[in-house]
VEXLUMKE-308454 format. One line per 10 residues: number of its first residue (from 1); their letters; for each residue x negated, z negated, y negated of N, C-alpha, C, O, CB. Coordinates in steps of 0.2 Angstrom, whole numbers, always signed. Glycine has a CB too. Layout:
N
NUM) a) X:Z:Y:X:Z:Y:X:Z:Y:X:Z:Y:X:Z:Y  ... $
This chain:
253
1) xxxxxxxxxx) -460:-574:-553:-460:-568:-558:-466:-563:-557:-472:-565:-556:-459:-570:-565  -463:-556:-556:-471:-554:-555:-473:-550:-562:-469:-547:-566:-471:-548:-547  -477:-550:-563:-482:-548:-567:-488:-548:-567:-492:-552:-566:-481:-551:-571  -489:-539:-568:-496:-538:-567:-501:-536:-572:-504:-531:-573:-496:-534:-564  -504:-544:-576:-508:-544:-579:-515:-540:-581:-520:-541:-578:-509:-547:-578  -515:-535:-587:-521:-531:-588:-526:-535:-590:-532:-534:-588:-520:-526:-593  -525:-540:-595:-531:-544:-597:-528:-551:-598:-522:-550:-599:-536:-541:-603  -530:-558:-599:-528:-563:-603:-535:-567:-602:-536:-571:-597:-521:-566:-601  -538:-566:-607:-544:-570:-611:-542:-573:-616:-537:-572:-618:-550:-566:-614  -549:-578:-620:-547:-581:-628:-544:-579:-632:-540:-583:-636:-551:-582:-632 $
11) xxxxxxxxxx) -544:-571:-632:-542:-569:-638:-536:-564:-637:-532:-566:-641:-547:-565:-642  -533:-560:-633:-529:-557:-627:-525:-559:-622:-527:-563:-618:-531:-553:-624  -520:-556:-622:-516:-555:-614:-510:-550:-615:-505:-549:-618:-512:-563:-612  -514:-548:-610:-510:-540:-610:-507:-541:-601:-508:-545:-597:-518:-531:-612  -502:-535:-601:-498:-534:-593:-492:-529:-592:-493:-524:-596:-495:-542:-589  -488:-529:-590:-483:-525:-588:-478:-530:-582:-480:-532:-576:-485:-518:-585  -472:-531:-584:-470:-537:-580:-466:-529:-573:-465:-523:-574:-462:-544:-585  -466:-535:-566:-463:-527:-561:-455:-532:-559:-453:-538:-560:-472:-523:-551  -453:-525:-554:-447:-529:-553:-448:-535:-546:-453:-536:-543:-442:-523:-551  -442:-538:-545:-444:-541:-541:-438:-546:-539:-435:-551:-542:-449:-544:-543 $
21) xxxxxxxxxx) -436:-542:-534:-429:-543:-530:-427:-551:-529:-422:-552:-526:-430:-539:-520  -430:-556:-532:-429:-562:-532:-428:-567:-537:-427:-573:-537:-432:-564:-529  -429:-561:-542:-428:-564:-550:-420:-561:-552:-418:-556:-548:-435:-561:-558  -416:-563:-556:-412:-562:-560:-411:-556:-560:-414:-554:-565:-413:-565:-566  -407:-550:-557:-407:-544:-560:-415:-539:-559:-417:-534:-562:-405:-546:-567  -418:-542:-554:-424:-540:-550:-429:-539:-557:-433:-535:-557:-422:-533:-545  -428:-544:-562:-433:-546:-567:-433:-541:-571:-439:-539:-573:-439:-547:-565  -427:-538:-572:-425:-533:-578:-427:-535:-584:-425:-541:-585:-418:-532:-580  -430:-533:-590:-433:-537:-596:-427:-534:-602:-427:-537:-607:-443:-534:-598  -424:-530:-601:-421:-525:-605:-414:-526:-608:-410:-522:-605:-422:-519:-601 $
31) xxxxxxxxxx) -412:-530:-612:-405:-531:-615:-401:-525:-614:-398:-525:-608:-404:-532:-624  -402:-518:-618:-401:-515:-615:-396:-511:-609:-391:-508:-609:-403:-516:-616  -402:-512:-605:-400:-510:-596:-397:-521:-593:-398:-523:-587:-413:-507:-590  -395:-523:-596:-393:-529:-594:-385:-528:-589:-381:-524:-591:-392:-533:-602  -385:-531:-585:-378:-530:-581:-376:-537:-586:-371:-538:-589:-377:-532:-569  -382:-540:-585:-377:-548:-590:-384:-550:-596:-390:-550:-595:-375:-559:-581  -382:-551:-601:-390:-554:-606:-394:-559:-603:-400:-559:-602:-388:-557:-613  -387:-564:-603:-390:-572:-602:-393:-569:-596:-398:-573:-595:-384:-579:-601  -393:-563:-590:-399:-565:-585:-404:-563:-589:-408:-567:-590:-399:-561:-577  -406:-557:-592:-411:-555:-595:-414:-557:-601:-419:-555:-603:-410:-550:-596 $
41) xxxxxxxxxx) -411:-562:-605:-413:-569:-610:-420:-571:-606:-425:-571:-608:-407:-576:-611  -416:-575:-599:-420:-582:-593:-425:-579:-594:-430:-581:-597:-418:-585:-584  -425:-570:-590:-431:-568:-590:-437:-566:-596:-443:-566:-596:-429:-563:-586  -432:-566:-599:-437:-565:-606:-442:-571:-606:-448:-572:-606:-433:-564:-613  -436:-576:-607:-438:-582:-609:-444:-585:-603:-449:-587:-606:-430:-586:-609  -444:-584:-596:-449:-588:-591:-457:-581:-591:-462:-583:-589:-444:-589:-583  -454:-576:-594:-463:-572:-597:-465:-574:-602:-471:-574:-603:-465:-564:-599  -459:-576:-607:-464:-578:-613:-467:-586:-612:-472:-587:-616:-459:-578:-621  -466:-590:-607:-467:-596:-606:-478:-594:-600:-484:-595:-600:-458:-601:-601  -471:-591:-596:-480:-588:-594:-485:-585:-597:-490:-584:-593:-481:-583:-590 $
51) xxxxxxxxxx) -486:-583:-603:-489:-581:-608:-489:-586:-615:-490:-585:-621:-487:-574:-610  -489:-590:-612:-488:-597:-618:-485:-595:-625:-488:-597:-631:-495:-601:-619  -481:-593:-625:-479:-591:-634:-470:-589:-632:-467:-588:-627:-485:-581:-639  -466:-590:-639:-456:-590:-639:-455:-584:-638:-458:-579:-636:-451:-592:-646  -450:-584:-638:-448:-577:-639:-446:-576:-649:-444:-571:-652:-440:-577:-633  -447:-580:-650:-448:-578:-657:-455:-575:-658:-457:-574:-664:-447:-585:-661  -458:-574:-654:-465:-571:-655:-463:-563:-652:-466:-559:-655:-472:-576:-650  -460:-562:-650:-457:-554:-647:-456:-551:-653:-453:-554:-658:-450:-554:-641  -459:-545:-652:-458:-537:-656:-454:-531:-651:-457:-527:-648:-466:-534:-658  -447:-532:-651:-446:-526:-649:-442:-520:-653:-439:-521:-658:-444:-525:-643 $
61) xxxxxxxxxx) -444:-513:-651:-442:-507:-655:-436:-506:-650:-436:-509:-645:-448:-500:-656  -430:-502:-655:-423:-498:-654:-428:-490:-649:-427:-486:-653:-417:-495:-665  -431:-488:-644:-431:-484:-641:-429:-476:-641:-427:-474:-636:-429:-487:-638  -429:-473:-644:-427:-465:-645:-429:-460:-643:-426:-455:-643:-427:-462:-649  -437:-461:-639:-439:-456:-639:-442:-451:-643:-442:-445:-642:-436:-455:-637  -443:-455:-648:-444:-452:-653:-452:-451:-655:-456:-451:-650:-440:-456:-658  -455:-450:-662:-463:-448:-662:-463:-454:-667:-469:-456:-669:-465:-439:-665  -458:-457:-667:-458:-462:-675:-465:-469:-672:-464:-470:-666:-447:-468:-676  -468:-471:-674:-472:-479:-675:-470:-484:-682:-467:-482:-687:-481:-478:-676  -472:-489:-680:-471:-495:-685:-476:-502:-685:-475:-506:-681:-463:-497:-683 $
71) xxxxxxxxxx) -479:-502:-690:-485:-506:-692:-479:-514:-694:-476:-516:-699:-490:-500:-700  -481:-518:-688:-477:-526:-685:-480:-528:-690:-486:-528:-690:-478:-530:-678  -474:-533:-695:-479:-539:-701:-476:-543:-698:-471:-543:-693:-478:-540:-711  -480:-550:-702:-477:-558:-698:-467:-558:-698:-463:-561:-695:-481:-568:-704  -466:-553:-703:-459:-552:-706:-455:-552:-700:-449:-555:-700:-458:-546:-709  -458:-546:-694:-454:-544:-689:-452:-549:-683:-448:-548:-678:-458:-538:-687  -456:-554:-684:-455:-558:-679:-449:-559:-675:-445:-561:-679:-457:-562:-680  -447:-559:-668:-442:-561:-665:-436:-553:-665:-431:-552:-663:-440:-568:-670  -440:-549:-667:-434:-545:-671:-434:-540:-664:-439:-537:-662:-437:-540:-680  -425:-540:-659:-426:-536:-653:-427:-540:-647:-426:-538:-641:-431:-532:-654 $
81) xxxxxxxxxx) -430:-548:-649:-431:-552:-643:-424:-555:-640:-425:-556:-634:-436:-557:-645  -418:-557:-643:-414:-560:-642:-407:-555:-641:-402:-558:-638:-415:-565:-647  -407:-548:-644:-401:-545:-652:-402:-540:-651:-408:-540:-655:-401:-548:-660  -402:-535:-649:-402:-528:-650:-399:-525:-655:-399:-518:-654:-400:-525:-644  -397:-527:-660:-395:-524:-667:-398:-527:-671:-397:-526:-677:-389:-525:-669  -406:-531:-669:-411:-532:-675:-416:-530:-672:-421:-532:-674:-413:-539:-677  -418:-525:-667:-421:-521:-663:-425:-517:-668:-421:-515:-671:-417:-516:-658  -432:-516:-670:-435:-510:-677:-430:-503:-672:-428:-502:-666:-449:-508:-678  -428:-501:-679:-424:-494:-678:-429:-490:-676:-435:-491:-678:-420:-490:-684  -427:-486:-671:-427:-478:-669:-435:-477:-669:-438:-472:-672:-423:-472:-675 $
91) xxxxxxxxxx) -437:-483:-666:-448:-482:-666:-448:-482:-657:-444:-483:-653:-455:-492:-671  -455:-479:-656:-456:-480:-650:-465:-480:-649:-468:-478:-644:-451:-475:-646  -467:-484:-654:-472:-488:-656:-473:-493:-661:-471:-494:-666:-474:-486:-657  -480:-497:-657:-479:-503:-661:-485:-505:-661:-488:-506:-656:-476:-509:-659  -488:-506:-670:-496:-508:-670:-496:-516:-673:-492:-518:-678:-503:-502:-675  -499:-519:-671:-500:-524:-678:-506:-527:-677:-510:-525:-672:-496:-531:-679  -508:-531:-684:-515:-533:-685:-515:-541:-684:-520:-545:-683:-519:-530:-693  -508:-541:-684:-507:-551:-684:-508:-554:-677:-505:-551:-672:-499:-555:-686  -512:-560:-676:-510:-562:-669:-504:-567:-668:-501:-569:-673:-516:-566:-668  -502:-568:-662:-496:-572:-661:-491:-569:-661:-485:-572:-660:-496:-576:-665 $
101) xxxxxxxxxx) -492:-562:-660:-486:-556:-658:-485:-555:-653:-490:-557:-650:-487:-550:-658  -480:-553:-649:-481:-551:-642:-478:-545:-643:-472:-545:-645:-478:-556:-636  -480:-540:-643:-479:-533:-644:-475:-529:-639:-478:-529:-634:-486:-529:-645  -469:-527:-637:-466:-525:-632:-464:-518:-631:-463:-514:-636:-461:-528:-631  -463:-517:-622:-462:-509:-623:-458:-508:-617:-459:-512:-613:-468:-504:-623  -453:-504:-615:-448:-503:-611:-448:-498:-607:-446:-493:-610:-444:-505:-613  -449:-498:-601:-451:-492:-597:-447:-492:-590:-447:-496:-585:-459:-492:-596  -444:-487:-590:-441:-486:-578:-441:-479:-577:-437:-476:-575:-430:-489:-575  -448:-477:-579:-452:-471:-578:-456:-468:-581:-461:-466:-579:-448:-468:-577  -455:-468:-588:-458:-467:-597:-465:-470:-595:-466:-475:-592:-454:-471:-606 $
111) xxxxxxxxxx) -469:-465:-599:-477:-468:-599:-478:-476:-603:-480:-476:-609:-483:-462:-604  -478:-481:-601:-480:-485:-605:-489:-487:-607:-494:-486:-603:-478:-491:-603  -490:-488:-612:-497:-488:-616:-499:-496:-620:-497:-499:-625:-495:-482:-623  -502:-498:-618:-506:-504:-620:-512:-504:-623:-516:-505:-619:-507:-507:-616  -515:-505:-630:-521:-504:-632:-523:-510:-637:-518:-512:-640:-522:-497:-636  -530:-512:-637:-530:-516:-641:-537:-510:-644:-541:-506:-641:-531:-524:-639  -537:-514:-652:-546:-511:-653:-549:-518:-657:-547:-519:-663:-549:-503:-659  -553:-524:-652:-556:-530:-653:-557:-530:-660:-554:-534:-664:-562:-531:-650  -561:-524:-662:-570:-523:-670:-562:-524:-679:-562:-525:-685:-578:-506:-670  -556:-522:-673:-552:-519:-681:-547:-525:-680:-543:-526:-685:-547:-509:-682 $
121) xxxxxxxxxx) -547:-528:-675:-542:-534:-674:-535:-531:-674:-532:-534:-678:-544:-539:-679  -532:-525:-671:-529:-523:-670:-527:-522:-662:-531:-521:-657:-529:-519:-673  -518:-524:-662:-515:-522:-654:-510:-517:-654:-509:-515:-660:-511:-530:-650  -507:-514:-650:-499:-509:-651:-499:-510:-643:-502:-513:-639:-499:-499:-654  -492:-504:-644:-489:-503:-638:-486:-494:-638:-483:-493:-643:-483:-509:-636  -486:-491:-635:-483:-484:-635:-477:-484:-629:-479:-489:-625:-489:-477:-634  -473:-482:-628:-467:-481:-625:-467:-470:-625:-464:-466:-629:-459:-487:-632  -469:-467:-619:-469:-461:-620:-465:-458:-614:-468:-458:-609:-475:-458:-622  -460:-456:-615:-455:-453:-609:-458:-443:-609:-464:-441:-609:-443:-455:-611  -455:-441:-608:-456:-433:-607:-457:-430:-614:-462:-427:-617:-450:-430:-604 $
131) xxxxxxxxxx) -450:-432:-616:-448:-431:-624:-453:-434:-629:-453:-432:-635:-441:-434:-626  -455:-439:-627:-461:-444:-632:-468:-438:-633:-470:-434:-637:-466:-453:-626  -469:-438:-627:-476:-432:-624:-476:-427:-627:-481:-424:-629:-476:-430:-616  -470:-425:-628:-469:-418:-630:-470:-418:-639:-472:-414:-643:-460:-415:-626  -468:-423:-640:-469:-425:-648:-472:-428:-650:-472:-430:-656:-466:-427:-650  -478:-429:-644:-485:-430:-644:-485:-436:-651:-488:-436:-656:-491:-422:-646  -481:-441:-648:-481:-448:-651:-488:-453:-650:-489:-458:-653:-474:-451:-648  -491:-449:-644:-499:-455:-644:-504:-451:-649:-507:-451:-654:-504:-456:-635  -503:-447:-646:-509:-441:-652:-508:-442:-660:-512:-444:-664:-506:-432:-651  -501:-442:-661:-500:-444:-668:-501:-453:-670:-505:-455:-674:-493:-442:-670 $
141) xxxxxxxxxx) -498:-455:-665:-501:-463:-669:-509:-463:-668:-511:-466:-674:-497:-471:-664  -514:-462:-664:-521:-464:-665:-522:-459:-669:-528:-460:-672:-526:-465:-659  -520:-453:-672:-523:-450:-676:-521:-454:-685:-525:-454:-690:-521:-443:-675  -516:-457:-683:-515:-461:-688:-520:-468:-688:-522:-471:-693:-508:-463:-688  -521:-470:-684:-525:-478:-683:-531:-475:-685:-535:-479:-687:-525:-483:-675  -535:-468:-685:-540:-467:-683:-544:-466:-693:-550:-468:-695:-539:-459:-678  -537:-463:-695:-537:-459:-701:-536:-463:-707:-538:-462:-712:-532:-454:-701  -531:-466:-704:-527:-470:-710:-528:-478:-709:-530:-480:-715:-518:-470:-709  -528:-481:-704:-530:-485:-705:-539:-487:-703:-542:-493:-703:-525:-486:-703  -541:-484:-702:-551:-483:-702:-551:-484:-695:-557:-486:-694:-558:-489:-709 $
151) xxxxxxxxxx) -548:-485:-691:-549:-489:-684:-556:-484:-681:-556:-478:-682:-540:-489:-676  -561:-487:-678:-566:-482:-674:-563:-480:-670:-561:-485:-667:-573:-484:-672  -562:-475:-668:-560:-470:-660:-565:-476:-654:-560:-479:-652:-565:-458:-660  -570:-478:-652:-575:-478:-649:-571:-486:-647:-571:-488:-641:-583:-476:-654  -570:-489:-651:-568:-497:-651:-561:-498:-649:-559:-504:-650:-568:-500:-658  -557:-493:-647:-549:-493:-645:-553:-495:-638:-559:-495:-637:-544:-483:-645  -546:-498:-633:-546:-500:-625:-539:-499:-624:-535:-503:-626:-549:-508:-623  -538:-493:-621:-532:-491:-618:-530:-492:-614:-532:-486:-612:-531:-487:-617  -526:-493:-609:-522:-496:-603:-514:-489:-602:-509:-491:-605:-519:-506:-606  -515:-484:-599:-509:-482:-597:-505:-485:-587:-507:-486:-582:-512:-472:-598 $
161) xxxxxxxxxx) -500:-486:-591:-497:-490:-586:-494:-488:-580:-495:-482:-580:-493:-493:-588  -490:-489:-575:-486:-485:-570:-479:-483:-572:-475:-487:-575:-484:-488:-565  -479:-478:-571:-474:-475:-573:-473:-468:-566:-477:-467:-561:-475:-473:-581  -466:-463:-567:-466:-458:-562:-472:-455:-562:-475:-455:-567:-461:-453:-564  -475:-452:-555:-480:-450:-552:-478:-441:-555:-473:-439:-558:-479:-452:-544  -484:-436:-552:-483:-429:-553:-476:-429:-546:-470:-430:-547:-490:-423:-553  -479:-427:-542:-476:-431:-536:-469:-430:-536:-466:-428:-531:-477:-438:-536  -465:-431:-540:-459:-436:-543:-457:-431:-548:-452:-428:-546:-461:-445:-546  -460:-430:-554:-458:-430:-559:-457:-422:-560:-460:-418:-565:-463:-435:-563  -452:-419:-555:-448:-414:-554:-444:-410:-559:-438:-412:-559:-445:-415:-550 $
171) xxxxxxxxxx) -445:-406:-563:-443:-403:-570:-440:-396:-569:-443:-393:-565:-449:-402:-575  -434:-393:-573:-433:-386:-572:-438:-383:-578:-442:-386:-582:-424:-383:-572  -438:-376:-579:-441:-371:-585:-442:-374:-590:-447:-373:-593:-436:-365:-587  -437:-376:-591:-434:-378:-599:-439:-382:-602:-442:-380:-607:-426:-382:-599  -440:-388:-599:-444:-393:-599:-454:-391:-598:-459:-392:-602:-440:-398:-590  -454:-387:-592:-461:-385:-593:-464:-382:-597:-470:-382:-598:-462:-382:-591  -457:-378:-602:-461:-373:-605:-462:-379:-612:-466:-378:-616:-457:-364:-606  -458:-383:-612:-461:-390:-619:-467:-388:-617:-470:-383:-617:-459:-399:-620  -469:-393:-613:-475:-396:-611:-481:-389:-612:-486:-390:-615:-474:-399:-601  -479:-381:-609:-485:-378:-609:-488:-376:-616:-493:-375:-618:-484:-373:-605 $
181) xxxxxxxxxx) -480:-375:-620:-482:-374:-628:-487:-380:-631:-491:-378:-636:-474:-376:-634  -489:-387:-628:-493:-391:-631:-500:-387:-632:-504:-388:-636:-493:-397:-626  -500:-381:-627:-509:-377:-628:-512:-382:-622:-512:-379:-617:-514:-378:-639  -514:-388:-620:-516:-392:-617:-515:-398:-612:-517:-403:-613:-519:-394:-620  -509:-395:-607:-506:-396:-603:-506:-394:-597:-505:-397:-592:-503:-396:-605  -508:-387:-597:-506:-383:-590:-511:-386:-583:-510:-385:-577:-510:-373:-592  -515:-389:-585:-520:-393:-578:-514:-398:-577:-516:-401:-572:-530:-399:-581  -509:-400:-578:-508:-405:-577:-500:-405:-577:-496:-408:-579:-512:-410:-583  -501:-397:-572:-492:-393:-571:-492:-390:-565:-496:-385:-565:-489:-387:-577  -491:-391:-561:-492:-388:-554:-482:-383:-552:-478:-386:-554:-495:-396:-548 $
191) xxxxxxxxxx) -481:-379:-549:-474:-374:-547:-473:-373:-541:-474:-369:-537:-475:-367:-548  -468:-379:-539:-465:-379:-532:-461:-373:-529:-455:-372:-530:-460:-385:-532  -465:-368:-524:-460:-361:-525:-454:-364:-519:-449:-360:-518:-466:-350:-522  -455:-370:-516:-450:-372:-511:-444:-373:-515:-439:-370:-514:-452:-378:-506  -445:-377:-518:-438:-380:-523:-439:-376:-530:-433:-375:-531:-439:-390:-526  -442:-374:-534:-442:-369:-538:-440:-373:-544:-436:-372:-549:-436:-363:-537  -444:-379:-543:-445:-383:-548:-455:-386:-550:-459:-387:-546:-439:-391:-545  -455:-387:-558:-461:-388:-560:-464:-394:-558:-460:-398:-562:-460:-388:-565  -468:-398:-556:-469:-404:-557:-476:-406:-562:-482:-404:-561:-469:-407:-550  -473:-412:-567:-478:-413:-571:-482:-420:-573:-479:-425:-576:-477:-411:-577 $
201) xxxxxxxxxx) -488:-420:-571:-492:-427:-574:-490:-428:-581:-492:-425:-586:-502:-425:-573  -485:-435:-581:-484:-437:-589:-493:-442:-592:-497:-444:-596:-475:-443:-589  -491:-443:-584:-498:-449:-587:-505:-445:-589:-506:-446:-595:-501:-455:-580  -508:-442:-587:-513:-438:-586:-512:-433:-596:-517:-432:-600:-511:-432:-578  -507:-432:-596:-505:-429:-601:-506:-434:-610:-509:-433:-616:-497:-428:-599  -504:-437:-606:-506:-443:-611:-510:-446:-613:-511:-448:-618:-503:-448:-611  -515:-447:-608:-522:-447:-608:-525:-442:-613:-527:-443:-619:-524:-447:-602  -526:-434:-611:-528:-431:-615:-526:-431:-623:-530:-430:-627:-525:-426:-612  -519:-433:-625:-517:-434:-631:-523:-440:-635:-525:-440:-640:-509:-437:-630  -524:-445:-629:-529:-450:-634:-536:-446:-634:-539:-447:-639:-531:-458:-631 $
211) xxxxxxxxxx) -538:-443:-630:-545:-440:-632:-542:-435:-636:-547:-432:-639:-551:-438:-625  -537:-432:-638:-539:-428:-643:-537:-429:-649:-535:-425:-654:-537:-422:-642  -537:-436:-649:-537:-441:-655:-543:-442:-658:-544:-444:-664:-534:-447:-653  -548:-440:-652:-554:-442:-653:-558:-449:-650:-563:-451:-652:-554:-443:-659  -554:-451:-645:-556:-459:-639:-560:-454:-635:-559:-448:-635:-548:-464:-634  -564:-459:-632:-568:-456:-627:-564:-458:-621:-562:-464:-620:-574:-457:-627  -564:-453:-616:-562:-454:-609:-563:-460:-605:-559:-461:-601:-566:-449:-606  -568:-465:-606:-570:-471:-604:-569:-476:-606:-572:-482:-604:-574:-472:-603  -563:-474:-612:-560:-480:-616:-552:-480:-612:-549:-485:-614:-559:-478:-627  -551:-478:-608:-542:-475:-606:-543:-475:-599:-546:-472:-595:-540:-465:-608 $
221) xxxxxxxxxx) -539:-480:-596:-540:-481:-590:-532:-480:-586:-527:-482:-590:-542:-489:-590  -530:-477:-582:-523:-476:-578:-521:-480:-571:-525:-481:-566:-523:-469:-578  -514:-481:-573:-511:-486:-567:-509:-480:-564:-506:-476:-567:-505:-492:-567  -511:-480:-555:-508:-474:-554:-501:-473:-549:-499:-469:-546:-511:-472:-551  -499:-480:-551:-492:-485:-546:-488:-479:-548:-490:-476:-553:-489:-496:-548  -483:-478:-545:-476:-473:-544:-470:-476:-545:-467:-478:-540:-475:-470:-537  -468:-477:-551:-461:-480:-552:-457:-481:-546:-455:-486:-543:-457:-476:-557  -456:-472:-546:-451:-471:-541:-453:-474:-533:-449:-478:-530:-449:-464:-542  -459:-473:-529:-459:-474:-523:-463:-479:-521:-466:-479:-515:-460:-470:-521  -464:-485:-526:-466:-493:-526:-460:-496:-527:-455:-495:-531:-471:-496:-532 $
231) xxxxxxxxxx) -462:-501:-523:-454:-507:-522:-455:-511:-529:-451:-515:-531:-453:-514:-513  -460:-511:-531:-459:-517:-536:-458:-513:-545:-458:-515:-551:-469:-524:-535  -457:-505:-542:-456:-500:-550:-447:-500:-550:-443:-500:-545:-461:-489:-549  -446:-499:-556:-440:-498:-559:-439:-491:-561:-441:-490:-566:-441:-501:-564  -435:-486:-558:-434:-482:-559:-426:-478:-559:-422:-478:-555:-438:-480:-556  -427:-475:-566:-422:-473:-569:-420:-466:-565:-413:-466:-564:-425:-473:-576  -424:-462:-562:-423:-455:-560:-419:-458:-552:-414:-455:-549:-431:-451:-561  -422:-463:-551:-419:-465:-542:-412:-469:-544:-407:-469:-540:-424:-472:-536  -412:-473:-550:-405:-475:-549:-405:-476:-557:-410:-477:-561:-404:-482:-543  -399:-475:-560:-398:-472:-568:-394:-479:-568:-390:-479:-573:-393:-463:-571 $
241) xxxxxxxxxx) -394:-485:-566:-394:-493:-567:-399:-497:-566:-399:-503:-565:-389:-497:-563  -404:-494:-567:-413:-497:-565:-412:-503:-573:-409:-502:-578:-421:-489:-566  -416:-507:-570:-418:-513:-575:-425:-508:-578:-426:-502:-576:-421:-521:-570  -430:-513:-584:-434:-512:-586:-440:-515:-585:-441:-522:-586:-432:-511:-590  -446:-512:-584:-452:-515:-586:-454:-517:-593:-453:-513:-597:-456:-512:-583  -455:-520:-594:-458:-522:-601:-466:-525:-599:-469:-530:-597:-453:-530:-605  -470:-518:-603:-476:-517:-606:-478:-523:-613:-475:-521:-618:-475:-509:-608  -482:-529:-614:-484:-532:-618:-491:-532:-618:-495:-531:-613:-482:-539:-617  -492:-533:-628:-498:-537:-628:-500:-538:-633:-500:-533:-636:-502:-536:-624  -502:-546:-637:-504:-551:-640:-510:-554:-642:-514:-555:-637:-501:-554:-639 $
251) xxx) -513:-554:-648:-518:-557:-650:-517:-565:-652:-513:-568:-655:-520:-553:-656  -521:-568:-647:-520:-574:-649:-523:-576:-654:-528:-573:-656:-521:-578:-645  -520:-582:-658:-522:-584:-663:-527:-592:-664:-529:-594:-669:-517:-583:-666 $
């Protein structure tokens, strides 16, 4: 199975599982995007064994695209790991303060986001596709962790993951002009006069969202792997039956 680990120390283990033409459905994590469950159970089931904890330890969210988050109690456990009708509704964030979570996120192009902040003993996960970005769903959740829950900006560690490239990520009008209303976007929009299409850094974008949360720039680190034109990415835009990556990560206890 491939998986490409961000960190796994005493206290952490964080990664993004990739595809991989030799597993089950080329190591689709995603019920969901499933052709069959039971293949995407095994696989669930043989990351969670590689990360030593059940799948009763899995947190996942119902996906929408939405700006929604949701603060994970020991309650939520399991909830989405097995059953996509116990999936947390209509979030496409996830924080918690408990260890023994495995916090999940589902991506085959969408920005995935991985943070822990050690000092507050807090982990999440953000899931941000175009429509996330535009609803500036990272900006709002760390302004919430920042505000509401006291977290120091300074003590966050960010991990933005692979996802579609600018490259790739080919938009008409409609679409740019979300992104340019943001006010702080336009570095990060370039105008194909060949194809008469926009192309836009989602990742880059999202970045900006955490520093103007108030993170510093050297807390935020980016994968710059290409969904679409890496064999081991999942991409939704190259083929609309793509499996999923699943973005984790857990405080051990």
């Amino acid at each position: 199975m491939k998986t490409n680990l961000y960190l796994n120390n005493e206290t952490l283990v964080a990664g993004i599982t990739l595809r991989d033409a030799s597993e089950l459905e080329c190591n689709n994590m995603a019920l969901h995007a499933a052709a069959n469950s039971n293949n995407v159970l095994k696989n669930l089931e043989k990351l969670a064994r590689s990360v030593q904890c059940s799948l009763d330890d899995f947190v996942c969210a119902n996906q929408t695209h939405s700006a929604n988050f949701h603060r994970v109690t020991l309650a939520d456990k399991g909830r989405g790991a097995t059953q996509l009708d116990t999936a947390i509704k209509d979030t496409d964030a996830l924080y918690t303060y408990e260890p023994n979570i495995l916090l999940c996120s589902f991506t085959a192009d969408c920005v995935p986001v991985t943070f822990y902040n050690e000092k507050a003993g807090l982990i999440g996960v953000i899931h941000s596709g175009w429509q996330g970005t535009v609803k500036e769903i990272t900006l709002k959740l760390f302004t919430h962790l920042i505000q509401t829950e006291n977290c120091q900006p300074q003590n966050f560690t960010i991990h933005i993951g692979t996802a579609l490239s600018q490259q790739k990520f080919e938009v008409d009008e409609d679409v740019y002009v979300k992104f340019k209303a943001l006010g702080y976007a336009e570095d990060f929009m370039y105008f194909n006069e060949e194809t008469s299409k926009y192309h836009i850094d989602n990742r880059r974008t999202v970045k900006k969202q955490c520093e103007l949360a108030g993170i510093p720039s050297d807390c935020i680190t980016i994968d710059p792997t290409c969904t679409f034109l890496n064999e081991d990415g999942f991409s939704y835009r190259q083929n609309k039956k793509a499996g999923r990556h699943l973005s984790f990560i857990m405080r051990k206890g």
